[in-house]
C-alpha positions in Angstrom: 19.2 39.6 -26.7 15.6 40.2 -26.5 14.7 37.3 -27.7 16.9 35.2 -25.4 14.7 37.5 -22.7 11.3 36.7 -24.1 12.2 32.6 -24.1 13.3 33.0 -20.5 10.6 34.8 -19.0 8.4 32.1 -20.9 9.7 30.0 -19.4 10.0 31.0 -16.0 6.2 31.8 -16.2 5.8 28.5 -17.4 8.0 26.8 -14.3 5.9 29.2 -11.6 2.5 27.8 -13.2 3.5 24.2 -12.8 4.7 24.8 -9.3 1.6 26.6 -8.7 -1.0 24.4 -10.3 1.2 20.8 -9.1 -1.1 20.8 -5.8 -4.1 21.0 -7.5 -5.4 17.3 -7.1 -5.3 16.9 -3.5 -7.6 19.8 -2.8 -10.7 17.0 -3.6 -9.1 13.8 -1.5 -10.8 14.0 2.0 -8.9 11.6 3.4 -5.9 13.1 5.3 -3.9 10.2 5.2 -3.6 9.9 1.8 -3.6 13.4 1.1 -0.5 13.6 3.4 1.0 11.0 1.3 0.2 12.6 -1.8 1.8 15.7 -0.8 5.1 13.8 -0.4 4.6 12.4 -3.6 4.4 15.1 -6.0 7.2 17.1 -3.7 9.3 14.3 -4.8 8.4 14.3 -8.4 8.9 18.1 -8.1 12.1 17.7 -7.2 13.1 15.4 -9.7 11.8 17.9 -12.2 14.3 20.4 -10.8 12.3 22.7 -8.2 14.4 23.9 -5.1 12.9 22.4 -1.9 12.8 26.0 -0.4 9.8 26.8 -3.8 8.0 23.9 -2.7 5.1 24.8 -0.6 5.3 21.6 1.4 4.2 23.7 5.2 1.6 25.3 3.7 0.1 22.1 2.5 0.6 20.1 5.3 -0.9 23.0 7.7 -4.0 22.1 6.2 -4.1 18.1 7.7 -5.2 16.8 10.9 -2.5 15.0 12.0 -4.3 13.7 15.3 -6.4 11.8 12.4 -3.4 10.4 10.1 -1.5 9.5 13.5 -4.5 7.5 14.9 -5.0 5.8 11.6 -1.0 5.1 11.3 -1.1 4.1 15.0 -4.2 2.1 14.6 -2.7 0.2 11.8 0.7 -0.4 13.3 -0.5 -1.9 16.2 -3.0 -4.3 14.5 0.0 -4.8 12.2 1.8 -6.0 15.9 -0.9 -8.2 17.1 -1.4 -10.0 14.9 2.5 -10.5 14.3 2.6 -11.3 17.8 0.0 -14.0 17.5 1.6 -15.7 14.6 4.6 -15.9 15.9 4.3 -16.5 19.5 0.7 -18.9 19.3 1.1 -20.5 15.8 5.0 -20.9 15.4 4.8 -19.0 12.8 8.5 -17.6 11.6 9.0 -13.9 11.9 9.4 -13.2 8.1 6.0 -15.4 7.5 4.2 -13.7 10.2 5.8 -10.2 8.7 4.3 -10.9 5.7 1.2 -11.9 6.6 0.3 -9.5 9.5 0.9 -6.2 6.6 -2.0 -8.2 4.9 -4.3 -9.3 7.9 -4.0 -5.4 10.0 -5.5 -3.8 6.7 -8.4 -6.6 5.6 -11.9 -6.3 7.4 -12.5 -8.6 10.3 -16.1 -8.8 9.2 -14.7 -10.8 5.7 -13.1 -13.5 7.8 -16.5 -14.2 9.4 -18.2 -14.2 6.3 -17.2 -18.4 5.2 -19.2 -19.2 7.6 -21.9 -17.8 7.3 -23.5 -20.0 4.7 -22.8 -21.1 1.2 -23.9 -18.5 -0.8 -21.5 -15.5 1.9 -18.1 -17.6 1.9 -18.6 -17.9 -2.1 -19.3 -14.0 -2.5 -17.0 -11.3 -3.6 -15.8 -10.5 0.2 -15.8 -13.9 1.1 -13.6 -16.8 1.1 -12.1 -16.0 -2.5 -10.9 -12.6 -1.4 -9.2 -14.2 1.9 -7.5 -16.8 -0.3 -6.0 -14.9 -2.6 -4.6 -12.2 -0.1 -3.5 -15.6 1.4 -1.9 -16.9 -1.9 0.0 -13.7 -2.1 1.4 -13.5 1.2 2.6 -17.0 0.5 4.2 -15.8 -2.7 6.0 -12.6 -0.8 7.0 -15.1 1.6 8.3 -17.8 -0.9 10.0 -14.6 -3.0 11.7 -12.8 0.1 13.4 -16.4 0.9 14.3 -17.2 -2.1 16.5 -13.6 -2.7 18.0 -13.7 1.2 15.9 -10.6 2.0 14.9 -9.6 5.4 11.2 -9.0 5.4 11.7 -6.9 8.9 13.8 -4.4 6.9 12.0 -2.0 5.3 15.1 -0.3 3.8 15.0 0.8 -0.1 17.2 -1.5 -1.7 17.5 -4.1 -4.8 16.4 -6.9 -3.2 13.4 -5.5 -1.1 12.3 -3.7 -4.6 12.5 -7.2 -6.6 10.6 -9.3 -3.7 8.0 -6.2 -4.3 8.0 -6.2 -7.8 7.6 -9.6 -8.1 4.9 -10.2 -5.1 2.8 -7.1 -7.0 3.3 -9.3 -10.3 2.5 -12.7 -8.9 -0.3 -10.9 -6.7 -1.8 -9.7 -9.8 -2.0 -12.9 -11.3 -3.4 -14.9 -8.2 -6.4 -12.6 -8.6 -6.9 -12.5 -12.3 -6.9 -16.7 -12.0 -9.6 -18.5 -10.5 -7.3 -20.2 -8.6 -8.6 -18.8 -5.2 -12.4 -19.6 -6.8 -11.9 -23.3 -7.0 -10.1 -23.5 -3.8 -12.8 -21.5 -2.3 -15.6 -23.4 -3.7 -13.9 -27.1 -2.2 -13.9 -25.3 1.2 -16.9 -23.8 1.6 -18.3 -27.3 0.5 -16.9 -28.7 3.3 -17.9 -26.4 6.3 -21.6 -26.2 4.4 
């Protein structure tokens, strides 16, 4: 019997360190976005491992954000997000799925980048310059192409089989696009024409 005590109390010290030391990485991130999604994160994983929601922490952690901050940035990002749905739909004819898809791309990249092209040669060949835009471009094109092709509603961001495939294979394809120089030569072609 004593034994059977010893392993449990092992291993109940064991559980409480975990628990304990499982919030340890976010004490470094300064951005409280992130950290906010982080803290969801491992909450998750904790419960997974078996940890009652009521041992979780999660208040205490999250007492420690500025949420004015992480709602600007959402709010920020959301109504970029809108816009420029808005203007793809409404002033290029885009479709809604298309300009979905491509306004969750265009409310995150830099404004500065799409200014760069034109700049000269040498600025719509670098790094943050035209080959960057196409291949974000390239992969919107591919979630697009992917999100029609399994009948899934790009406006629905429900957790199901389809929307995790169209991701899956969107992160895959994206992946690729970038690792090619595919965006390089198309990049090169047009920056010789506007130069």
């Amino acid at each position: 019997m004593e034994l059977k005590q010893k392993i449990k109390t092992i291993i109940l010290d064991e559980r409480r360190e975990n628990l304990k030391n499982s919030f340890n990485e976010i004490k470094d991130i300064r951005d409280d976005s992130y950290r906010t999604q982080r803290i969801f994160e491992i909450s998750s994983k904790l419960i997974k491992e078996g940890y009652d929601i009521s041992e979780i922490d999660i208040k205490g952690q999250l007492d420690k954000i500025d949420f004015n901050s992480v709602l600007t940035d959402s709010l920020l990002s959301s109504v970029k997000e809108y816009v420029i749905q808005y203007i793809l739909r409404e002033v290029f004819g885009a479709g809604s799925g298309f300009s979905t898809t491509a306004a969750q791309f265009l409310a995150d990249y830099n404004p500065i980048n799409l200014l760069k092209p034109f700049k000269n040669l040498q600025t719509c060949m670098s790094n943050d310059g035209m080959p960057k835009l196409i291949d974000g471009l390239l992969e919107v094109l591919i979630r697009y192409i992917t999100s029609n092709q399994m009948n899934n509603d790009r406006e629905d961001y429900g957790v199901n089989l389809k929307s995790a495939a169209t991701t899956l294979g969107g992160n895959l394809l994206g992946e690729v696009i970038r690792e090619s120089n595919i965006s390089e030569t198309i990049s090169e072609r047009f920056c010789k024409i506007i130069h």
